[in-house]
N, C-alpha and C positions, 0 to 999 in steps of 0.2 A: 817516357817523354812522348805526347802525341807527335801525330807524322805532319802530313799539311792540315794546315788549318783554313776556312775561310773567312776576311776578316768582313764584316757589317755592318754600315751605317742607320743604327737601332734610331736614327732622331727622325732621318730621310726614307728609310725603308728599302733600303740600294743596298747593293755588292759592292764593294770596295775593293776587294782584291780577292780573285777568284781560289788562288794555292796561293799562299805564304808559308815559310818555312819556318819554325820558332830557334832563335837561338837566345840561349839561356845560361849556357856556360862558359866563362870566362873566354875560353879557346874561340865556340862560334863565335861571340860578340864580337871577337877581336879579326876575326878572318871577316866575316861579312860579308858583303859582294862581292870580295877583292878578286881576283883572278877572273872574273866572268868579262865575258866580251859584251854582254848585252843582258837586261833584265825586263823577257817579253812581256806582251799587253798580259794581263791579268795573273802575275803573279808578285812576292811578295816577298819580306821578309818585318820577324816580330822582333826585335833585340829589347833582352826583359833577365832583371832592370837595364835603364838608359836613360839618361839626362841629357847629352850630347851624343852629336857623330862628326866624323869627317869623312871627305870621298878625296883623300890620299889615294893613289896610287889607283882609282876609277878610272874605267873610258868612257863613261857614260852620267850623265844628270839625272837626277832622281825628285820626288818628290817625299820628304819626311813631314811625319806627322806627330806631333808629341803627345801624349796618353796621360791624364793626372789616376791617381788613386779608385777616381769614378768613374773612369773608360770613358771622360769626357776626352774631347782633342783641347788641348792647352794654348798649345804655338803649332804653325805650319809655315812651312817652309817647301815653297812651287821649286823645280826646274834648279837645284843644288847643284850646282854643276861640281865637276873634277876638281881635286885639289883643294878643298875649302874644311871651314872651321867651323859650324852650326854655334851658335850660342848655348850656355850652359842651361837648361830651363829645369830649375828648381824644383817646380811641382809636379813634372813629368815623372812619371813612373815605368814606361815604356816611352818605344819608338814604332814606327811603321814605317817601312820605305819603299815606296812603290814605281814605275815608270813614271820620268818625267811629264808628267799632263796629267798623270790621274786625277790630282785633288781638283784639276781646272773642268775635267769632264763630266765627272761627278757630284759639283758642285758643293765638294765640303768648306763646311765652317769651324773655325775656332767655338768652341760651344758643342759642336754635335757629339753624341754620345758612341762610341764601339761596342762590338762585343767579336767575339772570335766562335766557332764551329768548328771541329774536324769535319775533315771533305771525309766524302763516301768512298 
């Protein structure tokens, strides 16, 4: 399993999130942010596969990004806050979930394509 990853918006030619973490196995998918007090500026998390999330049991808002089959972004979803139910999105094949404001900073779109790197 690679370590951190860095994820890139291949359409804008920007950083998206500097370290994300991949989680991939039932276990991480299901732990997620949970326990964390805070998820600083430039880091991340990949949850793969993922059609949906919730932030049950968060202290914190997030920005999720959904991923189709072409590492395009499908659906986004700014500033998710606590407690909530993401809709199911079909074609998504991953997730992305980064500090609340990312996708507003960064200016992502529905349509722009990802890719992912391990960090050095």
């Amino acid at each position: 399993m690679p370590g951190k990853l860095k994820v890139l918006n291949v359409t804008k030619n920007t950083v998206l999130v500097e370290e994300a973490r991949l989680a991939a196995s039932f276990l991480s998918r299901l732990q997620g942010l949970l326990g964390r007090k805070e998820l600083p500026r430039g880091q991340g998390l990949i949850l793969k596969p993922c059609q949906a999330v919730h932030t049950l049991g968060m202290r914190f808002p997030i920005d999720v990004a959904f991923v189709d089959r072409h590492d395009r972004i499908c659906h986004l979803i700014e500033d998710m806050p606590p407690f909530r139910f993401s809709p199911v999105v079909k074609e998504a094949r991953y997730v992305i979930e980064a500090p609340a404001g990312t996708w507003r900073a960064a200016q992502v779109a529905v349509g722009d394509r990802v890719a992912s790197e391990e960090c050095p």
